[in-house]
C-alpha positions, -999 to 999 in steps of 0.1 A, spaced: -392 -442 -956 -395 -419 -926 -411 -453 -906 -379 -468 -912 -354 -446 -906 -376 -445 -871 -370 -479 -864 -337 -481 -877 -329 -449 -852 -353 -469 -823 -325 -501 -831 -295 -480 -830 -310 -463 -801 -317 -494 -783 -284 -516 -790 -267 -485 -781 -288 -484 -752 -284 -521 -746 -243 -517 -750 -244 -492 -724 -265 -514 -703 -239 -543 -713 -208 -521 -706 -228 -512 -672 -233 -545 -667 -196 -553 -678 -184 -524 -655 -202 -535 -630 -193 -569 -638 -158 -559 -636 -158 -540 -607 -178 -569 -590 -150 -590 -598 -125 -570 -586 -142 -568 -553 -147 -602 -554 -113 -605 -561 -104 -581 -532 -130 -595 -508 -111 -633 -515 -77 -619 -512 -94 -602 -477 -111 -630 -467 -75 -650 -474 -58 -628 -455 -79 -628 -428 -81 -666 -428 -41 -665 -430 -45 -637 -397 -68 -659 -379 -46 -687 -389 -19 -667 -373 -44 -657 -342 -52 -695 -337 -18 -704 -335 -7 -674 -313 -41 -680 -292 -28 -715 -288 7 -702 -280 -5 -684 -257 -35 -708 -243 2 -724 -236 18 -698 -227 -9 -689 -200 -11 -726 -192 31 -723 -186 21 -693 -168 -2 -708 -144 17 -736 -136 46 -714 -131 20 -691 -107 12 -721 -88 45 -727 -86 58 -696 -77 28 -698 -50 37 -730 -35 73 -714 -33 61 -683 -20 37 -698 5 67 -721 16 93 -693 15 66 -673 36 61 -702 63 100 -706 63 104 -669 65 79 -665 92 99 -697 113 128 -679 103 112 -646 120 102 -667 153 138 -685 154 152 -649 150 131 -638 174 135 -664 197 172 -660 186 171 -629 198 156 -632 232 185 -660 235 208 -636 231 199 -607 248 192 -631 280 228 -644 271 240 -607 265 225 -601 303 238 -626 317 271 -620 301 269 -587 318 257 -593 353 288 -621 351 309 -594 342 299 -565 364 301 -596 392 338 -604 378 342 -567 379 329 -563 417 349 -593 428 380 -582 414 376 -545 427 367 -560 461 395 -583 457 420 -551 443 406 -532 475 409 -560 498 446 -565 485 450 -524 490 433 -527 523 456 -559 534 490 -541 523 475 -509 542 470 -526 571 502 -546 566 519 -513 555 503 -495 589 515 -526 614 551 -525 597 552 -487 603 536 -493 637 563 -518 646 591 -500 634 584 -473 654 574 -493 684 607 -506 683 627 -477 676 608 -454 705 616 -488 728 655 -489 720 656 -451 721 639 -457 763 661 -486 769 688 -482 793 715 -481 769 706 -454 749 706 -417 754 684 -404 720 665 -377 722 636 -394 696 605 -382 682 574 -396 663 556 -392 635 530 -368 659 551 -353 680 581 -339 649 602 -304 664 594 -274 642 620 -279 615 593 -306 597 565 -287 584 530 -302 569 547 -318 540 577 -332 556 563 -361 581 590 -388 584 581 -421 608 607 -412 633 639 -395 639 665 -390 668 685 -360 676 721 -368 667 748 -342 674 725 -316 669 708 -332 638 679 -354 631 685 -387 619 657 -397 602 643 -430 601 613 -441 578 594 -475 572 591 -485 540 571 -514 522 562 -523 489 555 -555 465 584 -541 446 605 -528 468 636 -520 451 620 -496 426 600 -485 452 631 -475 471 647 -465 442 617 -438 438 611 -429 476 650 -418 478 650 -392 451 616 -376 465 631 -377 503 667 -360 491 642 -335 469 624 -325 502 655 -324 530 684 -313 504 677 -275 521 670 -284 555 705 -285 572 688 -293 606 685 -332 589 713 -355 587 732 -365 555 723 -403 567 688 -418 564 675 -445 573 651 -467 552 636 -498 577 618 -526 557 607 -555 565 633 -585 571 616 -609 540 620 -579 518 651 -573 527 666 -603 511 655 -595 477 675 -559 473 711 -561 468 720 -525 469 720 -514 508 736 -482 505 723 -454 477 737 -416 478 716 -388 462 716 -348 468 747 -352 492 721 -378 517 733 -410 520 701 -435 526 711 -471 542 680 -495 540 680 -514 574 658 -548 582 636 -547 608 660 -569 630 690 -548 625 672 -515 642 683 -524 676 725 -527 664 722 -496 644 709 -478 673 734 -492 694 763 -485 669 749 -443 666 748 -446 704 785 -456 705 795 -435 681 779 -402 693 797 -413 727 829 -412 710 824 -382 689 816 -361 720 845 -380 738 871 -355 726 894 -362 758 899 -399 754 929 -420 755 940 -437 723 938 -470 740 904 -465 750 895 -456 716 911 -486 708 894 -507 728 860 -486 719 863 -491 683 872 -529 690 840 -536 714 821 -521 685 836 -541 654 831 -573 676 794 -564 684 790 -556 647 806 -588 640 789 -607 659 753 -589 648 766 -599 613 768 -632 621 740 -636 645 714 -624 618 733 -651 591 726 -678 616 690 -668 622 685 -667 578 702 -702 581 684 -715 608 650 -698 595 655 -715 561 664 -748 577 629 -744 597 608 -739 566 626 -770 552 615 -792 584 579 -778 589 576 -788 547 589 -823 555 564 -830 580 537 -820 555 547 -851 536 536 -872 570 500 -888 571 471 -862 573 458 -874 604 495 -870 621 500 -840 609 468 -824 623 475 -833 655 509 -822 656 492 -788 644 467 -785 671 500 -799 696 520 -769 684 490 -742 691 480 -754 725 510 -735 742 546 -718 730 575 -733 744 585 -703 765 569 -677 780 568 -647 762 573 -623 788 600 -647 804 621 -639 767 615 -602 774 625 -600 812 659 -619 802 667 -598 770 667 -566 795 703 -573 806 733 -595 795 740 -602 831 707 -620 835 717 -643 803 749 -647 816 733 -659 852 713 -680 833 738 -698 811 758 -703 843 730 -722 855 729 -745 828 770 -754 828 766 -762 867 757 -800 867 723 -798 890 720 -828 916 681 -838 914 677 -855 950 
């Protein structure tokens, strides 16, 4: 009895035994499973991942293909985008040189412009101041040779040799003592030469307006081609009256002042001498008048001929040039020697109204 409730305790003992080893087994089992289970869904995920990985290592294999071709691309470019930039570099620099050789040039051409035309501006100042000094020389030549002439009695002085009443800053060309005043007498020349006149009269009345020693008259001498283009002869400012004279019309104004100083210190004389005074001189101013109209007349006329024979044949008019330089057609001095004295003129026009038998 006890045997058997051994064995039947050694059964229990071992089914139990073996249903622990089975539920072991079973948990094991289970578990196994489960991992299993895990380890496929793993392993399927990681299939699906390198899936994925394939196709993104082929997307990129792709991609880096793209990429390379788009590096060599980009290399070609660069290379030619460097070669081009580099020609573009030497055409710049080349460019460059071009234009700084240009930009040289362009500047020694322009200082050379620049030179030329301030020679040429000096040469132009340096021509009207000699032009200027010869007109000033010439009116005062011929002023200080009417003033010696035998007609005239002025007491005259020059520009260097001026009585004490002109200081430093008053210098005129030339002036003559008239009734105890100095007439004044100044050359004047300019490419504009009625504004220039217009300007030089209010600085001369500025300077002599206190000096009572001066006359109320000036005179202004320009040149005779200038004095065609002003209209106004006669301007008054700060009580002077300034008359511009031509060149040619120095000698009859000197004679005119002679005359009338004579009659002005003539207090004795006759009204019939004053008459015939006052006649002689309208007639000489008449006929100065009309003298100088004929000699504009006769001048234009001139310049009208000597331009028709520039319309003759080269060779003809050449030779007529070098025929009119060989010699003038009177003698110079001959001109001077008969314009001393109206009785020599008269002699000589005498001569040519008397028929002359040639035998």
């Amino acid at each position: 009895m006890m045997i058997f409730s051994f064995s039947y305790f050694a059964i229990i003992t071992f089914l139990v035994i073996i249903l622990i080893i089975f539920v072991v087994i079973f948990s094991i089992l289970s578990q196994s499973k489960q991992k299993i289970s895990r380890l496929e869904f793993e392993k399927n995920l990681l299939i699906e991942k390198e899936r994925e990985i394939s196709l993104q290592m082929i997307k990129y294999q792709h991609e880096k293909q793209n990429l390379t071709e788009k590096n060599r691309e980009i290399n070609q470019e660069l290379r030619y985008k460097t070669e081009k930039t580099e020609e573009l570099q030497k055409e710049f620099l080349e460019k460059t040189h071009q234009l700084f050789q240009a930009k040289t040039r362009f500047e020694q051409e322009e200082e050379r412009v620049r030179k030329t035309e301030e020679e040429k501006k000096q040469q132009a100042i340096d021509n009207y101041s000699t032009m200027w000094s010869e007109h000033e020389k010439k009116v005062i030549s011929k002023l200080k040779e009417i003033c010696i002439s035998e007609f005239s009695s002025f007491t005259f002085y020059e520009n260097t040799t001026l009585p004490p009443v002109f200081d430093g800053s008053l210098k005129p060309d030339f002036c003559v003592l008239y009734n105890d005043r100095y007439i004044v007498f100044d050359a004047k020349k300019s490419k504009n030469i009625s504004q220039y006149i217009k300007d030089q009269i209010k600085i001369t009345a500025k300077k002599y307006k206190e000096i009572s020693e001066i006359s109320r008259q000036i005179f202004f001498v320009i040149p005779d081609d200038e004095f065609q283009e002003i209209s106004q002869k006669i301007y008054n400012s700060e009580g002077f009256t300034f008359i511009i004279l031509s060149f040619s019309n120095i000698e009859s104004t000197l004679f005119l002042l002679s005359k009338m100083q004579i009659i002005e210190n003539l207090s004795d004389i006759n009204p019939e001498e004053r008459e015939n005074i006052i006649h002689c001189i309208s007639e000489y101013m008449q006929h100065v008048s009309v003298q100088n109209s004929v000699n504009i007349l006769m001048a234009e006329k001139s310049f009208h001929l000597e331009n028709s024979v520039q319309a003759l044949p080269e060779d003809f008019t050449q030779y007529l040039e070098k025929k009119k330089n060989s010699s003038l057609p009177f003698s110079l001095q001959k001109a001077k020697s008969l314009a001393q004295k109206s009785s020599h003129q008269k002699e000589k026009i005498e001569k040519m109204k008397t028929p002359q038998i040639i035998l």
